[in-house]
VOLUM-28441 format. One line per 2 residues: their letters; for each residue x, y, z of N, C-alpha, C. Coordinates in steps of 0.05 Angstrom, whole numbers, always signed. Layout:
! residues N
a = X Y Z X Y Z X Y Z; ... .
END
This chain:
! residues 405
xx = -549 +148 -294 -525 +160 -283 -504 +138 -278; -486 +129 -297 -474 +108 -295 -447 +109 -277 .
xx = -432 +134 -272 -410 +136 -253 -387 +132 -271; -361 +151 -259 -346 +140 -276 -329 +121 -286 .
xx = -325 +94 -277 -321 +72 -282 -348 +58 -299; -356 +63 -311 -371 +53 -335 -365 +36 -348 .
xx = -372 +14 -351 -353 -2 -381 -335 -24 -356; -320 -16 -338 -305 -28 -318 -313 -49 -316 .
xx = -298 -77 -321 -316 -107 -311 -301 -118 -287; -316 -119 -267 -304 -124 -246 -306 -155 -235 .
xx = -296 -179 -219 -298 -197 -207 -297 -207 -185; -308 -208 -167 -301 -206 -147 -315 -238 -126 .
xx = -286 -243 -113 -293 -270 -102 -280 -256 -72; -309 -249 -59 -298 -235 -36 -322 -253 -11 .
xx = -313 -245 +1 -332 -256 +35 -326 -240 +64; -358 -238 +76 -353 -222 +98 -361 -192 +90 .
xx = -344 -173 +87 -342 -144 +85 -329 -123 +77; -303 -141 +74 -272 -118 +63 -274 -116 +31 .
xx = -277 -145 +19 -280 -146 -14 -297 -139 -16; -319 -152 -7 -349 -138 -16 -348 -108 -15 .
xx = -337 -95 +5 -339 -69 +6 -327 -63 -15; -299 -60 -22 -285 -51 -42 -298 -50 -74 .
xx = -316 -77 -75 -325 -80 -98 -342 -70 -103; -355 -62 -80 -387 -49 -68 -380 -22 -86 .
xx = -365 -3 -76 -355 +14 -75 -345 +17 -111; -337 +2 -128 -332 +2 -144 -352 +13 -166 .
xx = -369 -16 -154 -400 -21 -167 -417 +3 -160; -410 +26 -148 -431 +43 -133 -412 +68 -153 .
xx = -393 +62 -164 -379 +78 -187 -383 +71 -203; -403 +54 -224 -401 +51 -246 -395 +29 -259 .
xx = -372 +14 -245 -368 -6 -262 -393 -35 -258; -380 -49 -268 -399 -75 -275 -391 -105 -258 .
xx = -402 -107 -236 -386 -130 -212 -403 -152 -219; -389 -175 -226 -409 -199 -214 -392 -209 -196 .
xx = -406 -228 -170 -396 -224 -149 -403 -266 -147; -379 -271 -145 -374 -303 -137 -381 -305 -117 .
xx = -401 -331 -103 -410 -337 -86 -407 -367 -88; -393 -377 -71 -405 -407 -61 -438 -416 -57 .
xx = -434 -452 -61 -470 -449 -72 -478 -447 -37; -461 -447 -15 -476 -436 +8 -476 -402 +15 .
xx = -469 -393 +0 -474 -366 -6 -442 -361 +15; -444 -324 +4 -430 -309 +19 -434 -313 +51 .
xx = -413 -313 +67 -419 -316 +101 -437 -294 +105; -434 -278 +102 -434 -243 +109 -480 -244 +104 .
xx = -487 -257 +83 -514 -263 +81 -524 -276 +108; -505 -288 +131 -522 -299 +159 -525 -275 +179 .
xx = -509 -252 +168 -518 -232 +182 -555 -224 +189; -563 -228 +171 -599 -226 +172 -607 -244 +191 .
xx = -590 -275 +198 -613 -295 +227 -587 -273 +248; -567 -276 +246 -543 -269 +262 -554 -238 +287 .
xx = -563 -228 +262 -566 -188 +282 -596 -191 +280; -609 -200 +266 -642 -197 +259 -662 -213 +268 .
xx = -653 -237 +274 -663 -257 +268 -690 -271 +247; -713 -263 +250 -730 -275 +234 -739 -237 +210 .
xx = -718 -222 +208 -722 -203 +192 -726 -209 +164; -740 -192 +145 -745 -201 +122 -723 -197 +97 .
xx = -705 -180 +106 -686 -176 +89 -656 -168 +108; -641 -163 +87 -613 -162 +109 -595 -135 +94 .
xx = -600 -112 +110 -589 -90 +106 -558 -83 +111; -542 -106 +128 -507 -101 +125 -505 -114 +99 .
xx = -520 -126 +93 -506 -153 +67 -509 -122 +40; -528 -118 +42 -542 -92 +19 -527 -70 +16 .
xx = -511 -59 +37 -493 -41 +35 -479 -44 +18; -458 -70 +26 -438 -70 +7 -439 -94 -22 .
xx = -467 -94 -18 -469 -114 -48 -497 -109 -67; -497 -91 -70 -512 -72 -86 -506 -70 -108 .
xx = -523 -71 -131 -510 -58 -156 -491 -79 -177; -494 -104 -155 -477 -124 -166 -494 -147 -183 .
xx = -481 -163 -193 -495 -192 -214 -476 -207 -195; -495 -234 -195 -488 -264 -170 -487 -274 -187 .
xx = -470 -302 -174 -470 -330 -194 -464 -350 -167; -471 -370 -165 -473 -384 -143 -451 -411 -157 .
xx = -423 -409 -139 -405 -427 -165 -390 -439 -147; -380 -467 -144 -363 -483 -128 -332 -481 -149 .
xx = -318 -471 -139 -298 -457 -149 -271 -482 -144; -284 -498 -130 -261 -528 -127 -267 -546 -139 .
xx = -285 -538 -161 -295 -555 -184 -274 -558 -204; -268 -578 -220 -255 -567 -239 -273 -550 -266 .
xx = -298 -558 -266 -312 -546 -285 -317 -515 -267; -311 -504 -242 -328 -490 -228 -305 -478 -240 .
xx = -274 -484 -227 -257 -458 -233 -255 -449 -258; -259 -466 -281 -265 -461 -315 -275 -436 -317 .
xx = -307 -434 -301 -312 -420 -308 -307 -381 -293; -301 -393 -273 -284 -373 -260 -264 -357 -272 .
xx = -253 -371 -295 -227 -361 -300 -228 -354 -324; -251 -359 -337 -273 -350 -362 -279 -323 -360 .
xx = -296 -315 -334 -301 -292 -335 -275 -267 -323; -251 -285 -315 -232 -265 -309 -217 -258 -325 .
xx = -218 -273 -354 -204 -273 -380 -215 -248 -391; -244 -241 -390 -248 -214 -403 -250 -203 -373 .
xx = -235 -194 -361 -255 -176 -334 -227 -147 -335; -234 -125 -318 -213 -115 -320 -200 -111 -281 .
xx = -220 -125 -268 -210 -123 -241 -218 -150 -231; -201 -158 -213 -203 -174 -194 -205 -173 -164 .
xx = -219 -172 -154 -224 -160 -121 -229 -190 -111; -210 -186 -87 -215 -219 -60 -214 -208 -44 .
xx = -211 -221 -29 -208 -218 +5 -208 -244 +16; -206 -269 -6 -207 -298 +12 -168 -302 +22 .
xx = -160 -318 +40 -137 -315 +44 -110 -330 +13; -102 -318 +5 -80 -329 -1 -76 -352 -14 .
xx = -73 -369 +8 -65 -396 +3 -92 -411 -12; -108 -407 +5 -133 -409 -11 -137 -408 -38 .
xx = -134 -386 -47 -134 -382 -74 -116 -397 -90; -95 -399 -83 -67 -415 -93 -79 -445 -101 .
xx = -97 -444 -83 -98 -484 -74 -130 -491 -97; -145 -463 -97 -165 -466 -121 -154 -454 -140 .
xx = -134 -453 -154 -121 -446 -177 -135 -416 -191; -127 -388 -165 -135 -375 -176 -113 -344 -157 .
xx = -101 -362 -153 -72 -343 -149 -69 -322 -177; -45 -305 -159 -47 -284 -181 -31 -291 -208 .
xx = -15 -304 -201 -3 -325 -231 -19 -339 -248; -34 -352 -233 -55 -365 -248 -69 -349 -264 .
xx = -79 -319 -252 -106 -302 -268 -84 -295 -285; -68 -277 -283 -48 -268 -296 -35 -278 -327 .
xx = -39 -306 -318 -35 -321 -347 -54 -312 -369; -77 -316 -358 -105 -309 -376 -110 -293 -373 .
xx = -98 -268 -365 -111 -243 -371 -82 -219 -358; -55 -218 -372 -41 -202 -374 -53 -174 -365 .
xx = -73 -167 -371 -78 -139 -359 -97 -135 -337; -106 -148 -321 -124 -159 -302 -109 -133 -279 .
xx = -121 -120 -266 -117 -106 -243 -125 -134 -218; -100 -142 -204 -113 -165 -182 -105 -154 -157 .
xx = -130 -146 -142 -127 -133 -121 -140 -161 -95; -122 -154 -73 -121 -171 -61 -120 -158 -37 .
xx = -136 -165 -9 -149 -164 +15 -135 -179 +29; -122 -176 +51 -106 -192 +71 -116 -185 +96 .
xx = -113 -192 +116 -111 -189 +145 -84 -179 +158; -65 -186 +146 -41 -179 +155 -16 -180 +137 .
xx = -26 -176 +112 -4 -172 +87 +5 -193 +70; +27 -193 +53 +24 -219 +29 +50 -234 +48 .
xx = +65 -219 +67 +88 -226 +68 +86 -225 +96; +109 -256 +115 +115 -254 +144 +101 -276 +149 .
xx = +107 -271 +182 +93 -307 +186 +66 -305 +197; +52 -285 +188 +17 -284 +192 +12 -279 +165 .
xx = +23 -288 +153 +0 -267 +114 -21 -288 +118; -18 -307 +128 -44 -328 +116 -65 -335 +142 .
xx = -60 -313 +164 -70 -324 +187 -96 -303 +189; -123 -312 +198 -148 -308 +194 -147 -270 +199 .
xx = -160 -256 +187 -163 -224 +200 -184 -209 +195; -201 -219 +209 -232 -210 +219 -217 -175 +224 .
xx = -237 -156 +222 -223 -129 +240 -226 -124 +252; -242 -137 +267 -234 -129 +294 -202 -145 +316 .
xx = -202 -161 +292 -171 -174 +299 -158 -153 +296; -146 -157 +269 -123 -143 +248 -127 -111 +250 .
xx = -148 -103 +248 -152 -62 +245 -148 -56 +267; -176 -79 +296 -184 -67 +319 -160 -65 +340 .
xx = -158 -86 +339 -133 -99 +365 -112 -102 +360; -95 -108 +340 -70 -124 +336 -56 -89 +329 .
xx = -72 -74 +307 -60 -39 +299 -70 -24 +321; -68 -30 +341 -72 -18 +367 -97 +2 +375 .
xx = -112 +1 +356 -135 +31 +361 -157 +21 +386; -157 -7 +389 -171 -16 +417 -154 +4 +439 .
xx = -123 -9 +444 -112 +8 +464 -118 +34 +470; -104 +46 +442 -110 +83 +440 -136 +93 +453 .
xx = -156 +79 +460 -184 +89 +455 -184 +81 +504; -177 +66 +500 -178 +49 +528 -172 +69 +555 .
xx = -178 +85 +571 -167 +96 +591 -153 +73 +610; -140 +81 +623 -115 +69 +641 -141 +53 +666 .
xx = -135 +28 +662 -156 +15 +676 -179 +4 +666; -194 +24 +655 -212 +7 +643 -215 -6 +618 .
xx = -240 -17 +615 -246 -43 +594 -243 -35 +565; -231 -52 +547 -232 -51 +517 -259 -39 +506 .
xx = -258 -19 +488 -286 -18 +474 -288 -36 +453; -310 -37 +448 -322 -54 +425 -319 -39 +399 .
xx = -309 -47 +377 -315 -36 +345 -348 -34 +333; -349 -14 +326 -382 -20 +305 -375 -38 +295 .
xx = -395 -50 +284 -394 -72 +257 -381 -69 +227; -360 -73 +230 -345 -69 +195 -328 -41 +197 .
xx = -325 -27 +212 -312 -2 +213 -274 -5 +196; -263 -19 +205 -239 -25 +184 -246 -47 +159 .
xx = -262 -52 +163 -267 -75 +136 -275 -45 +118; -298 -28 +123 -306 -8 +104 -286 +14 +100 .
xx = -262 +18 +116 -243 +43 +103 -224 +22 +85; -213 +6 +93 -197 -9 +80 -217 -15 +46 .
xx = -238 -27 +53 -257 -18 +26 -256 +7 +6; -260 +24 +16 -251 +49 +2 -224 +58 -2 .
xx = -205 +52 +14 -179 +54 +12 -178 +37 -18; -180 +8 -20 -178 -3 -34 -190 +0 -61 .
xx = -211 +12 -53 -229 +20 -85 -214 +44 -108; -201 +68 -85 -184 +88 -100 -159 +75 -107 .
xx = -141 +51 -94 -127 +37 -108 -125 +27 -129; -151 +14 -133 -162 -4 -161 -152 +14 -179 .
xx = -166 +44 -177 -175 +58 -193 -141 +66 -201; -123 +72 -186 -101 +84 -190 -88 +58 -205 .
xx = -88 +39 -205 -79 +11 -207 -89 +16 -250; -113 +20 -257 -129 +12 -271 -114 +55 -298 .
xx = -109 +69 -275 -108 +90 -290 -77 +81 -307; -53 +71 -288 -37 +64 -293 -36 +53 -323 .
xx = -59 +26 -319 -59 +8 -341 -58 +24 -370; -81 +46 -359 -82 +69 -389 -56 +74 -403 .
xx = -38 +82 -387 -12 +97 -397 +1 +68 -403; -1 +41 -394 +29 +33 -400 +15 +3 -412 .
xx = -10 -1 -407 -23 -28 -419 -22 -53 -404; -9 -42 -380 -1 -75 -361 -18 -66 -339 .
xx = -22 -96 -329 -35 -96 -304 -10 -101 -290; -33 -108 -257 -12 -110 -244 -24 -124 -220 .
xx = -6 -134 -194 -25 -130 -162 -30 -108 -149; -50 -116 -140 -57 -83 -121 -58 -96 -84 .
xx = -54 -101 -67 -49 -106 -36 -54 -88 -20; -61 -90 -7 -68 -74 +28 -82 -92 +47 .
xx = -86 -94 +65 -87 -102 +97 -106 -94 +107; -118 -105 +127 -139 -83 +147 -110 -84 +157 .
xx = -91 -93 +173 -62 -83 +193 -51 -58 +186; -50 -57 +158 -43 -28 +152 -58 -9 +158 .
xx = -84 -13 +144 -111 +7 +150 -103 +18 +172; -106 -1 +184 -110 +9 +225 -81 +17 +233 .
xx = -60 +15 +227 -34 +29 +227 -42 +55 +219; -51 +65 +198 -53 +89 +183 -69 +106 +204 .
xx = -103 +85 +207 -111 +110 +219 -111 +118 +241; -91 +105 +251 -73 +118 +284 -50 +126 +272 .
xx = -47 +135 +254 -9 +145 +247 -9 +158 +256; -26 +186 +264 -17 +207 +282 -2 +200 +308 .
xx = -21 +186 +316 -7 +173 +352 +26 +153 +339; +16 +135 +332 +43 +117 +316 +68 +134 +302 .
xx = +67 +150 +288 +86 +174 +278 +105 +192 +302; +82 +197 +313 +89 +216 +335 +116 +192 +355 .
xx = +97 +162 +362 +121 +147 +372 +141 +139 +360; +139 +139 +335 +174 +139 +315 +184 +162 +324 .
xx = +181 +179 +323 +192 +206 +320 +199 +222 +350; +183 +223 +368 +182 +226 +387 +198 +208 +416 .
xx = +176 +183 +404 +178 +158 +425 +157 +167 +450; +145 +181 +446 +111 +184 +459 +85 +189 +439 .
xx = +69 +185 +461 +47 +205 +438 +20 +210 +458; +3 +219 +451 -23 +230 +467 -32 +217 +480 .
xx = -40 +219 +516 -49 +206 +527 -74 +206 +527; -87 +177 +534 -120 +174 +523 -133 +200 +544 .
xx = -154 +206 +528 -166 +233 +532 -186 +221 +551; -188 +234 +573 -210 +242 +592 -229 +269 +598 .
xx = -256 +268 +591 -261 +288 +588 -254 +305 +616; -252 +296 +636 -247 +313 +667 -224 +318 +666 .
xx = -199 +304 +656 -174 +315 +655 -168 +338 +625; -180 +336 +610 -175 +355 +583 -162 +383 +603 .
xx = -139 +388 +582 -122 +410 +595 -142 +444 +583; -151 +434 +552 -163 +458 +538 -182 +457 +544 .
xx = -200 +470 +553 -235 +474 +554 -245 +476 +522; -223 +482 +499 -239 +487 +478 -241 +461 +458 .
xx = -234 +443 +466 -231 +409 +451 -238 +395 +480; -263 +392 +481 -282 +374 +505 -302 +371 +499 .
xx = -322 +355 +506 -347 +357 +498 -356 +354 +530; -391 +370 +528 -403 +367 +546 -435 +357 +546 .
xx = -447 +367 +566 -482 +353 +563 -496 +376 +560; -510 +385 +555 -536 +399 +563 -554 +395 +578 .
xx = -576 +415 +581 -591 +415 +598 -611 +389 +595; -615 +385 +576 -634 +359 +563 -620 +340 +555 .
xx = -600 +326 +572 -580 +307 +565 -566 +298 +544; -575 +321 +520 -554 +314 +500 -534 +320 +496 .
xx = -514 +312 +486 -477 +314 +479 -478 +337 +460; -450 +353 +466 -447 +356 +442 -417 +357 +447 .
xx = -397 +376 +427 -364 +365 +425 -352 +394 +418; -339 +414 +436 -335 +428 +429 -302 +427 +413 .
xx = -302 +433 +390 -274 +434 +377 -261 +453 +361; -247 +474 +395 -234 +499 +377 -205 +482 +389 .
xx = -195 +479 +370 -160 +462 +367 -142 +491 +377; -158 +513 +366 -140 +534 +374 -146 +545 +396 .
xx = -126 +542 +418 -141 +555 +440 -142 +586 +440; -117 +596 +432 -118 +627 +436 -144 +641 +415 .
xx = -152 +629 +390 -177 +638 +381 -197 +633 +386; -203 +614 +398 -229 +597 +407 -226 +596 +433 .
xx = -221 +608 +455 -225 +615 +481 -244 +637 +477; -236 +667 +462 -254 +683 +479 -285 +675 +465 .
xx = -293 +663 +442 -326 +663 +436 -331 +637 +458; -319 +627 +471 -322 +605 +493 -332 +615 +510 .
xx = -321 +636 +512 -324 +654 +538 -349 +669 +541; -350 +683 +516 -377 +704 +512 -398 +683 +512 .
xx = -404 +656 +500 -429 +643 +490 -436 +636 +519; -424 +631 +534 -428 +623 +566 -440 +645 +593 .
xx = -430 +669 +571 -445 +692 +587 -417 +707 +600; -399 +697 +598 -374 +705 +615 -349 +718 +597 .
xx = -354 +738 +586 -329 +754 +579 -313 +759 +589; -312 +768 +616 -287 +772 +635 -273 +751 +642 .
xx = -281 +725 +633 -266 +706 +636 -234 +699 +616; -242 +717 +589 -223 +723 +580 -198 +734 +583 .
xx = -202 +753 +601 -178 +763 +616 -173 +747 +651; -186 +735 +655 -191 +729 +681 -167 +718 +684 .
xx = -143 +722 +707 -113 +710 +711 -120 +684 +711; -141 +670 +724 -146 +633 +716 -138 +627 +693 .
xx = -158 +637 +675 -167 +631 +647 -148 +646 +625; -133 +662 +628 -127 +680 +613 -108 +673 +582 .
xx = -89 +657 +593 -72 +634 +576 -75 +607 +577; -65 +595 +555 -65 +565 +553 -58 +552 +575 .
xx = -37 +565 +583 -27 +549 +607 -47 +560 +637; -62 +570 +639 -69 +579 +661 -97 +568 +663 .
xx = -101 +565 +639 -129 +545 +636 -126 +510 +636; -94 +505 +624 -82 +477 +632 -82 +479 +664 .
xx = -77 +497 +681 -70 +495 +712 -93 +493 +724; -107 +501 +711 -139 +504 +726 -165 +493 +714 .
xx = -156 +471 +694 -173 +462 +681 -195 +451 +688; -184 +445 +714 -221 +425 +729 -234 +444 +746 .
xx = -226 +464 +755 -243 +485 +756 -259 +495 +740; -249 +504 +711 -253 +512 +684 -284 +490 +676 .
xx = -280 +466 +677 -291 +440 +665 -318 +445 +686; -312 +438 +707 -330 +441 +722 -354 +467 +731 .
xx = -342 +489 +723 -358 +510 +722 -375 +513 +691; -360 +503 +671 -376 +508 +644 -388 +477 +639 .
xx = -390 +461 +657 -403 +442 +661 -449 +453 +678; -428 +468 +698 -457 +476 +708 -464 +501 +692 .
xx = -456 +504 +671 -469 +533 +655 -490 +523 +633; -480 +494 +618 -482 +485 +597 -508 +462 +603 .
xx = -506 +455 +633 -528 +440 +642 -561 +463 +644; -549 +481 +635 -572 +505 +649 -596 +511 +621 .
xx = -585 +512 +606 -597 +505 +580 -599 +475 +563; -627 +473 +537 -621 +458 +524 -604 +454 +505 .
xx = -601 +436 +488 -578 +436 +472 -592 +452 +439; -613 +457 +436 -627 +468 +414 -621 +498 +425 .
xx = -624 +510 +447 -616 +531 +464 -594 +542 +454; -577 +523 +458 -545 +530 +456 -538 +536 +425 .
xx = -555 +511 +415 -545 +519 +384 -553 +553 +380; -577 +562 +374 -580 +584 +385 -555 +610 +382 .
xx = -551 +604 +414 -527 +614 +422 -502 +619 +410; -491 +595 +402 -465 +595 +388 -474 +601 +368 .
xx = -485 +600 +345 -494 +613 +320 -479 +638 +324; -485 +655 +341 -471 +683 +343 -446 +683 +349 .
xx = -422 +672 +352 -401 +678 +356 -395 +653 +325; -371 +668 +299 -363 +646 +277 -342 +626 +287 .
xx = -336 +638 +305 -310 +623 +319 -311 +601 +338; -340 +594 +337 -347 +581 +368 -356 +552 +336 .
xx = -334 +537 +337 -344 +511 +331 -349 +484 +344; -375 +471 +342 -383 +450 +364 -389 +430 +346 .
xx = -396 +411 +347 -419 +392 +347 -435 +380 +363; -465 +367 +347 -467 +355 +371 -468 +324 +365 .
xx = -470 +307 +390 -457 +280 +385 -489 +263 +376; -488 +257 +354 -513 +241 +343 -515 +215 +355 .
xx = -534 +203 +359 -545 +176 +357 -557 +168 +327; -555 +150 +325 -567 +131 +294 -590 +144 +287 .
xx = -607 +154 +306 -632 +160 +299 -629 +185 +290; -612 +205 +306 -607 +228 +304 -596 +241 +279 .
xx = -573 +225 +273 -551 +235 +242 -572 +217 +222; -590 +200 +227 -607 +192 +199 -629 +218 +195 .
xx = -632 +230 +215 -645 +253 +210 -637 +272 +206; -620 +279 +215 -599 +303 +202 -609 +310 +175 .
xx = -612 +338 +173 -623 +343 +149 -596 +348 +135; -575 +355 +148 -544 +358 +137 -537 +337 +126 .
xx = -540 +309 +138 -531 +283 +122 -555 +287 +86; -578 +291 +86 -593 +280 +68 -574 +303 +44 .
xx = -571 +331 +51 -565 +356 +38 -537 +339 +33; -514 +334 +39 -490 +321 +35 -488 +301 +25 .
xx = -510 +283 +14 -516 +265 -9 -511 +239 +16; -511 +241 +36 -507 +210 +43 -528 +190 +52 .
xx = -541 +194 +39 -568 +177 +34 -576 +176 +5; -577 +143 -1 -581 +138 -32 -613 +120 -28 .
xx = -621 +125 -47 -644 +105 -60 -644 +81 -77; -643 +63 -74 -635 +36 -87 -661 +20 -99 .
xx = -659 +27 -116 -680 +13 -131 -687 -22 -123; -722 -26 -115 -717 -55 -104 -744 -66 -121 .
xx = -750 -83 -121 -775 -101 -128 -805 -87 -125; -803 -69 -104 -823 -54 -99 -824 -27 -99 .
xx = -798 -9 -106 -798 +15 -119 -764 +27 -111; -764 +30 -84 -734 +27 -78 -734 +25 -43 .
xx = -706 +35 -34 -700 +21 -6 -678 +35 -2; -680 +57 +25 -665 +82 +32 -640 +69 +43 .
xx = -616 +67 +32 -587 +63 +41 -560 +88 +46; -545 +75 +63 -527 +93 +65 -515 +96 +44 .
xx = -498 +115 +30 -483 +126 +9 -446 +115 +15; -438 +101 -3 -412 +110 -2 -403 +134 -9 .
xx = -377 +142 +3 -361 +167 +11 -359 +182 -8; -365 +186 -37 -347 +197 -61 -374 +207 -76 .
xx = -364 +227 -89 -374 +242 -117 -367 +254 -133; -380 +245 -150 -367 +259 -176 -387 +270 -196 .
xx = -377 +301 -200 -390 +320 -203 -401 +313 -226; -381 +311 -251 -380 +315 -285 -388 +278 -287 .
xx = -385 +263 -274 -397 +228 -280 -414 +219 -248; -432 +236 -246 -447 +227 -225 -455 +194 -222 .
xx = -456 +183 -192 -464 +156 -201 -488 +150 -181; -505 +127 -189 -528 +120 -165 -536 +86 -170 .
xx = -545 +75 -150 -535 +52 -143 -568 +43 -174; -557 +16 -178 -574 +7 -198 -594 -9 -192 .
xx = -593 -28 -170 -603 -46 -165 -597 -60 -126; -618 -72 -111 -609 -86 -89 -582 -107 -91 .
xx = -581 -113 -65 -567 -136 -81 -576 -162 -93; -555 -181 -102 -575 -202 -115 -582 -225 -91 .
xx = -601 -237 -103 -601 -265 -80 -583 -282 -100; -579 -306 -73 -559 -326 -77 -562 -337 -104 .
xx = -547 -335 -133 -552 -345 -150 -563 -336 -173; -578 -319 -160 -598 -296 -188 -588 -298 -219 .
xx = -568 -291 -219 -551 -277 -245 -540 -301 -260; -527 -335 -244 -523 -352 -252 -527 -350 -290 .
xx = -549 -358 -291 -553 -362 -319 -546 -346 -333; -551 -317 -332 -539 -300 -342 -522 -298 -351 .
xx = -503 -296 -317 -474 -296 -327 -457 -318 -346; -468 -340 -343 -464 -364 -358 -461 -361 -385 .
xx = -490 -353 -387 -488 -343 -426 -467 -332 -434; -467 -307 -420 -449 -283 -427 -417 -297 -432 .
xx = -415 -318 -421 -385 -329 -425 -385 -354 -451; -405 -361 -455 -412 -373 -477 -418 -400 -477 .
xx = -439 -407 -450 -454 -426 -442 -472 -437 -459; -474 -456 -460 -497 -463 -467 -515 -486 -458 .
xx = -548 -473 -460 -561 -485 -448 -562 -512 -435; -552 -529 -449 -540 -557 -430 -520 -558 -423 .
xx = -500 -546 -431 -479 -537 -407 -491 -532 -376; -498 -506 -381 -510 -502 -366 -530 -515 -349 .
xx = -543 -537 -349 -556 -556 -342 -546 -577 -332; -527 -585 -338 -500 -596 -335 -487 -597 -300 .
xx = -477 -568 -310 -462 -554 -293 -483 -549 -260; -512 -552 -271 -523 -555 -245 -531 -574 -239 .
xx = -539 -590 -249 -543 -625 -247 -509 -626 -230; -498 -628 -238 -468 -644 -222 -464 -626 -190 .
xx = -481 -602 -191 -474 -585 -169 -450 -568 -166; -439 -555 -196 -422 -536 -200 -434 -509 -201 .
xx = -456 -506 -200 -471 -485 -200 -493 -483 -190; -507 -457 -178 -530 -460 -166 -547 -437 -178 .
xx = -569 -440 -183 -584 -418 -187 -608 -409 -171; -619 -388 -175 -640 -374 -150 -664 -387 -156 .
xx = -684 -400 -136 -710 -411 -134 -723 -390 -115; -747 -386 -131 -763 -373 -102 -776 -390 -78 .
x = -764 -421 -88 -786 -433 -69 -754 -436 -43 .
END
């Protein structure tokens, strides 16, 4: 099942999580990534002592580097960038995420690829854009997505403490953002034969996915105050506990439709008409009444109970709030394809799925990822190495290849 980017030769000199992802994402479509690594490897590989410590393998690095061919290459070589710019001569994408200037200073700016390869799609990863007086300044995302595009604030009640980001949460949309770019970047090429740059930001990312609140302040000059579940004005967009302390999230957006199965699943029909409850606004006036009474209704049962319950009304939509353990079990996630099988050394190795499918070019991941260097030789040939070259090239320490010792 090769996906539909088939044939696609991709390059990618990425670190950390945003390129890798994008390329990840590529390579999990089909095309064909080998993935530049310094001979001290990708940073993003110290994640395994970093979160694991003495673990045997490293499952953030595997996510987004799957499916890919390594080459372990000092790229401030002059023989290193040679060959760098060898394999970008036939490639049809270019994916980074190193900063900018960087690239400029190892002669692999977009002018530079561009020379050698006029039709090259060169997509490029920033922290805070190509242009202004931060394009070149460091953007981890929890900088640039978390804090700086405000979604730390948005999230923060009045008083208290910053939350923390998961691990890679704007590095991985900006990834996918960036992967349907490629692709739009690459459809382009079809019709007109030119490449081009492709750009985005985690700053943007994280602009975007607060534009609702951000839009609303262009336009408005307000926008939604951070949500408390004791202040929520609607009883039908809150979540509560159950009797067996689990969450769940009730979300009827509509209140005039999704009040009365609120009402019946709780046992309380007459609450429908009830002058408290009766309108939006009369349930905005009396909402901590409201909160607090379907608080002690909802504690009275379990949450398997409840599901139950709401089953009978179509109008009563909830969720309930998973833990890691919980949504990996979800038999809904496995049915929704978001769990892949990755073929490994010893048969395969259950990973999360990136976001996409495609019906008529189905795709499935090919391989783990590589270790530091694996593909080296490989890839070498394929550019038209030869064996003492290649010997060469590692004798001087322009290249590294994988040892099991």
């Amino acid at each position: 099942m090769p996906g539909p980017l088939e044939g696609v030769r991709v390059v990618e000199l990425g670190v950390w999580v945003a390129g890798p992802a994008a390329a990840g994402v590529l390579g999990d479509w089909g095309a064909d990534v080998v993935k530049i690594e310094p001979l001290t490897g990708d940073p993003a590989r110290t994640f395994q002592r970093m979160l694991g410590g003495d673990m045997p393998n490293n499952p953030v690095f595997e996510l987004d580097n799957r499916s890919k061919k390594g080459i372990a290459l000092d790229i401030s070589a002059p023989d290193g960038l040679a060959v760098a710019l060898d394999l970008l001569r036939d490639a049809d994408v270019f994916v980074t995420n190193v900063r900018v200037d960087s690239l400029e200073r190892a002669g692999l700016g977009y002018d530079a690829v561009h020379a050698v390869n006029p039709r090259i799609i060169y997509g490029q990863i920033t922290g805070y854009g190509l242009e202004g007086p931060d394009a070149n300044r460091a953007g981890y995302d929890i900088a640039a997505f978390w804090a700086r595009a405000g979604i730390a604030h948005l999230l923060t009640p009045e008083g208290g403490d910053l939350p923390f980001q998961r691990g890679g949460m704007g590095d991985h949309s900006t990834g996918v953002t960036f992967a349907g770019a490629i692709c739009a970047a690459l459809f382009r090429r079809e019709r007109t034969g030119e490449g081009q740059m492709v750009s985005s930001s985690l700053l943007r990312q994280g602009v975007y996915t607060v534009g609702f609140d951000l839009n609303m302040a262009l336009g408005w000059g307000q926008y939604p105050a951070i949500g408390r579940r004791t202040a929520m004005l609607s009883p039908t967009v809150n979540n509560y506990t159950a009797g067996d302390g689990r969450r769940f999230w009730i979300v009827g957006l509509e209140g005039e439709r999704h009040w009365p199965p609120l009402a019946r699943v709780v046992g309380h029909p007459e609450w429908i008409e009830d002058e408290r409850f009766h309108t939006p606004l009369q349930r905005a006036i009396n909402h901590q009444e409201l909160i607090a009474l379907l608080d002690g209704i909802f504690a009275s049962k379990t949450l398997d109970e409840w599901e139950t319950i709401f089953a009978t009304e179509p109008d009563m939509f909830w969720s309930p709030v998973n833990s890691p353990e919980e949504i990996l079990n979800d038999p809904q996630l496995t049915a929704a394809g978001g769990l892949v099988e990755v073929p490994d050394e010893y048969g395969s190795t259950t990973m999360i799925a990136s976001p996409a499918d495609f019906h008529g070019t189905p795709w499935a991941p090919r391989w783990i990822a590589p270790k530091l260097g694996e593909h080296t030789i490989e890839i070498l040939k394929s550019i038209g190495r030869t064996d003492d070259q290649i010997a060469a090239l590692e004798t001087a320490g322009v290249v590294g290849t994988f040892s099991e010792e």
